[in-house]
Each structure stands twice: as C-alpha cells, then as structure tokens.
N, C-alpha and C positions, 0 to 999 in steps of 0.2 A: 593512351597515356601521353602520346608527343603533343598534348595540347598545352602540358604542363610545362615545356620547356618555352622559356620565355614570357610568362606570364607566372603573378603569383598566385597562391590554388589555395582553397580552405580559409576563404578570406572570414567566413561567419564567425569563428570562433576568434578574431581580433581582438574584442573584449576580454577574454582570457589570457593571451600572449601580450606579452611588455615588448618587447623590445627584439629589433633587427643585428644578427651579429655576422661575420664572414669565416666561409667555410673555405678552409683550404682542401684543395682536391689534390688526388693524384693526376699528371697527365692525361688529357681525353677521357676523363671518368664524371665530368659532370652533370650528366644528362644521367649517368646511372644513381648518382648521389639524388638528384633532386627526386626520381622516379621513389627511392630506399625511403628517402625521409618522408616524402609527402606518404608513402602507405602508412606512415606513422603518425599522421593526421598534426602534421606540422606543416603552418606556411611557408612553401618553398620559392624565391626566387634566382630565376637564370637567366637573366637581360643578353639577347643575342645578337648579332652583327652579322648583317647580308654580304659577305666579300663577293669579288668579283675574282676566281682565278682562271688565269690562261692558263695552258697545256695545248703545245701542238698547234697553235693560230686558233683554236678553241677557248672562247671565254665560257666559262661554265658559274652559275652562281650557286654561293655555298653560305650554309648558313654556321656560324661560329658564335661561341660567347665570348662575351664586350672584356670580361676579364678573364682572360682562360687561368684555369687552375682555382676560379673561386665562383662560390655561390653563396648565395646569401638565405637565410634563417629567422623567423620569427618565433623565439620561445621568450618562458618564464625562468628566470635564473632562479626563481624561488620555489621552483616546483620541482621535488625530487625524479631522476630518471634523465636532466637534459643531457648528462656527462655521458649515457650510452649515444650516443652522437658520435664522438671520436670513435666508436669501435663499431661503424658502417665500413661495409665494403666502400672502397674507392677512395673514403676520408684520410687525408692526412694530419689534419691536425683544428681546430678553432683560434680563429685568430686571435689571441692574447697576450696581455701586457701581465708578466706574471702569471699567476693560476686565474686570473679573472678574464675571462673573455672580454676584447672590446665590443663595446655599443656603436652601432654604424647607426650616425643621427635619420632619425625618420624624414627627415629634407632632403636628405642626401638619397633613399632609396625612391621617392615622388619624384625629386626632380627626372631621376632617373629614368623611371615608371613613366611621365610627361615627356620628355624629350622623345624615347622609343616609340610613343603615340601606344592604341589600345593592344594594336598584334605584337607590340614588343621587340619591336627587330627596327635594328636603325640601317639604313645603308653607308657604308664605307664611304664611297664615290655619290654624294647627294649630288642629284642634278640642280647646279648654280641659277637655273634658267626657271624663270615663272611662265607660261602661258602671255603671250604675246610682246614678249621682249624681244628687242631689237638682237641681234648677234651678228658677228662676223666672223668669217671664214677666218684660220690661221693657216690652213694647210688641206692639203687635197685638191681632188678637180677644180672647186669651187674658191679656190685661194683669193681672198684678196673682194671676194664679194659681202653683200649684207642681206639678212635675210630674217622673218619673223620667226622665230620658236613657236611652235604651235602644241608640243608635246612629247611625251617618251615612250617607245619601243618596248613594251614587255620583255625582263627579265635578258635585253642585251644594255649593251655599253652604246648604244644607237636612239638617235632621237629625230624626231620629224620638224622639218624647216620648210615656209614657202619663201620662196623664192621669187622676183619678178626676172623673168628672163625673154627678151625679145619682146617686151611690153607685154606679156601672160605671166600670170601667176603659175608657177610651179611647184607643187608641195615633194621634196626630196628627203633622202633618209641620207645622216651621215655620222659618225663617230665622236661621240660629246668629247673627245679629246682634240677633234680639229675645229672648237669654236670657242669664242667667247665673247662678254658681254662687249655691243657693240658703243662705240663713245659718241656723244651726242646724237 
C-alpha cells in the first residue's frame, strides 16, 4: 500500500471522476486518509518532500508531504455518496468556500505531478550543480580551490568533486553546503 503515497492510484476510472478538490487532514494522518479513500476506489493524491533532518551530527533523510495537513481527491460532485468523505478517520474537513467544495484546477495538480517527476517526491535541498560544472570551494580543507562537480552521494548532503591537485586529478567527496557555482 505505501506505493500509493505520493503518486495518484485508480487513475482508469478518470473518465468518471470530474474533478480534483483538497482534503484537509488531521495532524500526521495523511498517509492514513489516502490509504481509507483509495480502498474506496477514489483517485487519491499525496505529493511528498524528501527533507534532510540532523539529530545528533546524523543527517538522516525523511520523507514528508509537500503540504502537510492536506491531500488531494478526484470525485464527481454529482454523484451521490462523496459527502461520506468528511466522516473518514483522520479527515477533517473538504476544503470549501461555503457548502461547495473548492475545485483545485487540473494544471495546478500536473504541474505538481511534473515538477515531483514520476516517483513523486521532490527534494528540499536540490542539488544546484549539473554534472561537470565548474564549482568552488567556500569553506573546508579545500577553501578557496575550484574544482569539477562530477556527481551526488546517495541519500547524504555529500557530493563528488575532481580536483586537480599537484597537477593530478583527484576525485574528493565534500559537503554541498561548502561549494558553489564557480564564476567564470
């Protein structure tokens, strides 16, 4: 079931759903919401965010949704039954202006859906650096050098730089907070 969180699920029956609205959640419930509604064979989205938290000199990465407290919905407003929705565990309310639920425009959830890319999770801390960009050091051993970006470090805050050091190339690992893009 956690394939459903951050991606939307029951996508076939489209042609029958109109339209995307936002679910207001209780605190840290919506990964239960999404799990509740999708068994009820509604398209459920949960757009999530990779953060990066320390604890302890320990970076640890954590995955979060992009809006906490909401998830998003594709029903028929015209089809009796969507109003048992509010009375799912963990829901607090449908977002609305009056008794009508708002419509969250369908550009608004693609762009959303395009931006995340197809696994749905965006990182907090995107790394600024492309594969073979110039960069320089701001801080560390390496202060004050330049050096090519070559890549990123699985799932740390660490990325790989060569280096020419004593006329040899040296590929070093160092902290994507002690670099950036180098000028000219």
């Amino acid at each position: 079931m956690s394939d459903l969180i951050g991606q939307s699920s029951n996508r076939e029956d489209v042609s029958k759903i109109k339209n995307w609205y936002a679910i207001n959640t209780k605190p840290r419930n919506e990964n239960l919401v999404c799990k509740l509604l999708n068994t009820n064979s509604l398209e459920v989205y949960l757009p999530m965010l990779e953060v990066s938290k320390k604890r302890r000199r320990k970076s640890k990465e954590k995955k979060e949704p992009l809006f906490p407290g909401y998830i998003f919905v594709r029903i028929d407003l015209d089809k009796p039954g969507w109003e048992k929705i509010k009375y799912t565990p963990g829901v607090r309310t449908i977002v609305s202006y009056g008794s009508r639920p708002v419509t969250v425009p369908e550009a608004i959830i693609e762009e959303i859906m395009e931006q995340l890319g197809h696994n749905a999770f965006a990182q907090k801390n995107s790394i600024p650096f492309k594969t073979g960009d110039k960069v320089q050091f701001t801080s560390g051993p390496f202060e004050g050098l330049e050096g090519i970006f070559t890549g990123t470090i699985s799932g740390k805050e660490r990325v790989k730089v060569l280096l020419e050091l004593l006329r040899q190339p040296v590929k070093v690992e160092a902290e994507i907070s002690n670099l950036e893009k180098a000028t000219g």
